[in-house]
N, C-alpha and C positions, 0 to 999 in steps of 0.2 A: 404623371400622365405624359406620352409621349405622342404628338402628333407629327404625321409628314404631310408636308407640304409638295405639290407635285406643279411646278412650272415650264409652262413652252420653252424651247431651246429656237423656234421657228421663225424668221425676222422679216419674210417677203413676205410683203399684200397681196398676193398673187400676180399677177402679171401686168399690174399699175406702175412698177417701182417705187413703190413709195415701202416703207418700214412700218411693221407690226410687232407684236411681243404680248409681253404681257400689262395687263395692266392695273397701276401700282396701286389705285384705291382698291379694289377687290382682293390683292394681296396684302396693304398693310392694314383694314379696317381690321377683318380676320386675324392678322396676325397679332393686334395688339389687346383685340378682345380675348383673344386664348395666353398671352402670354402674360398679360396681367395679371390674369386667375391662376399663375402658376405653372402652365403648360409648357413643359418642354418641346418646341418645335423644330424641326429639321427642314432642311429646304433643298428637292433635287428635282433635277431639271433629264432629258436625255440624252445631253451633249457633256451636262455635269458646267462647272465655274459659273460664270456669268450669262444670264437668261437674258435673251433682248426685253427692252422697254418699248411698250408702244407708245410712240412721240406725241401721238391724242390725249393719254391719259397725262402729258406732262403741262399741258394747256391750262390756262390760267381758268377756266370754267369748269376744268374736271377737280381743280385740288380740294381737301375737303380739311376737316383736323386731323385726321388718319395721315393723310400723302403729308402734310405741313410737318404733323409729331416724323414721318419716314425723313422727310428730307432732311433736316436737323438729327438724323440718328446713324453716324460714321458708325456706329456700331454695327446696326441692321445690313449698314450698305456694303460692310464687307463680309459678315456674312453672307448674303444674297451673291456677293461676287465668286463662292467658294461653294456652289450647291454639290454635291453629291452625285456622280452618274447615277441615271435610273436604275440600269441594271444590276447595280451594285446595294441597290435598299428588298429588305425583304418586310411582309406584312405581321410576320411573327413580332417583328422588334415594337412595333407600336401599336397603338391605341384605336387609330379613327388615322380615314388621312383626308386631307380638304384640296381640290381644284380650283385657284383662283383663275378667272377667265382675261378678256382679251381675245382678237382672232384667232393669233398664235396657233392655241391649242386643236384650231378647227386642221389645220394642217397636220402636225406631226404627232401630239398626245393621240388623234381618235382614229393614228393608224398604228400606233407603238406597240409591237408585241408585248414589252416589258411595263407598259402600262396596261394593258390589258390585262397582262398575267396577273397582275397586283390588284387590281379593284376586283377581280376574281376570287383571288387568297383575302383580301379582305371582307367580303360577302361571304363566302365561305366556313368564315371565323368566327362572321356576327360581329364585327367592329362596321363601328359608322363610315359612312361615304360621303363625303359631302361634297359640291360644283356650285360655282354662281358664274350667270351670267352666259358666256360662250362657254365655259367650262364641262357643262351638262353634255355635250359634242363627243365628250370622253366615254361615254355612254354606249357610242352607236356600235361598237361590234361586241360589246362585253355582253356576255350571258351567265344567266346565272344556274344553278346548281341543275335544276332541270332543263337544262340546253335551249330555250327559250330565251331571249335577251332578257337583260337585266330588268329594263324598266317594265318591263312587259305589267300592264294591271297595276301599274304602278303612280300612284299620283305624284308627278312633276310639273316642273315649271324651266325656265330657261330663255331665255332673249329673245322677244318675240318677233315675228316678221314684221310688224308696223316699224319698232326701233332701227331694226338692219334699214330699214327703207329710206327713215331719220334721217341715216350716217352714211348712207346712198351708197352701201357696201352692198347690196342686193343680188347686184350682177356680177361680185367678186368674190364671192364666197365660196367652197367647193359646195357649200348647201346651207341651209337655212334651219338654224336649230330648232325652232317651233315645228316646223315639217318634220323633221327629224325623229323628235320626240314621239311625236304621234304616228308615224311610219312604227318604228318601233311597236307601239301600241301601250305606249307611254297615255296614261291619265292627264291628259296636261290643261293645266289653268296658267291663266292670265290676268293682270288687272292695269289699270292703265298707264301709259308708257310713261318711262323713268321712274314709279315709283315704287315701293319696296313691296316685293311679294316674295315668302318666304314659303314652302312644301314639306313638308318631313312627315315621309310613309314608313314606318317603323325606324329602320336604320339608315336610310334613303333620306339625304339632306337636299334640296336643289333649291337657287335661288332666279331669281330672273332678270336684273341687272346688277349694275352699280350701287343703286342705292339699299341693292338687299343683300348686300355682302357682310358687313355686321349681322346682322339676323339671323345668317346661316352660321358664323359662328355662334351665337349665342343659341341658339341652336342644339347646334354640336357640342360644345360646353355642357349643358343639360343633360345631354347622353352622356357625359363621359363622368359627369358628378354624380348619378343615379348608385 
């Protein structure tokens, strides 16, 4: 089983100056519950080498045993450091592909022609989608087969507006993924902030924070063991 992993390349807060990216529990929960089960996973970004880290996620209250097993693994960290241009992965070669979130992805994945085209060719295909967290953001201009957006009728989930409020990002964000969702005409649930709520509408994996980024892979896994 081959999954891709699709990371921001994007490292500005918007116009705070402080640094965004991606962030690592969302990427390494996922990655170690599909790589365990065997999954072969690939990791590309749109700038391709090294994806920014968001400095938040490195904070001693976000680590989890996901980021603790990441940061002890020279292995992981240079693959991560050698991702793959986007434009350079096609949806043929794999499986399912998963969005770990982070702001990051609110900027440059949910304008990226060559991500768009991909979650398109992979719906398309009938391989899994899966996002947690900001990730779901990736969503907003993709449509699917009947020119309708993707999530349209769709039951999702994705980082709600209370959370943004939390991390008092509210006023820096190009938009607010719960709105988002539901603009769209996305199905969207919620349940209460930080804790783990997992969605999966047929092929349609979305999660809604941090703490529901294992679940989306596990998730995902399920699909791809059927």
């Amino acid at each position: 089983m081959n999954v891709l992993f699709v990371l921001t390349s994007h490292s500005e807060l918007g116009d705070t100056g402080k640094k965004t990216g991606f962030w690592v529990e969302e990427f390494a929960a996922p990655y170690y519950v599909l790589a365990d089960a065997g999954v072969n996973v690939t990791l590309a970004s749109p700038a391709g080498g090294a994806p920014p880290v968001d400095p938040s996620s490195e904070a001693p209250g976000a680590q989890t045993e996901a980021t603790d097993r990441y940061n002890g693994d020279q292995e992981l960290q240079n693959k991560l450091m050698n991702t793959t241009k986007l434009s350079q992965v096609k949806a043929d070669d794999f499986d399912a592909v998963f969005y770990p979130g982070g702001h990051g992805p609110l900027w440059d994945l949910t304008n990226s022609e060559d991500s768009i085209n991909l979650i398109e060719s992979f719906a398309r295909q009938q391989k899994p989608v899966a996002a947690v967290c900001h990730a779901p953001a990736v969503f907003a201009k993709v449509k699917g087969q009947d020119g309708q957006p993707l999530v349209k009728g769709k039951n999702v989930t994705g980082f709600t507006n209370s959370e943004e409020e939390a991390v008092k990002l509210t006023d820096v964000v190009p938009f607010l993924v719960e709105e988002k969702l539901q603009e769209l005409g996305g199905n969207y649930s919620k349940v209460a902030d930080w804790q783990p709520h997992v969605v999966r509408d047929g092929l349609l994996i979305t999660g809604q924070n941090p703490a529901s980024s294992a679940g989306v892979a596990e998730e995902l896994l399920k699909l791809l063991q059927k």
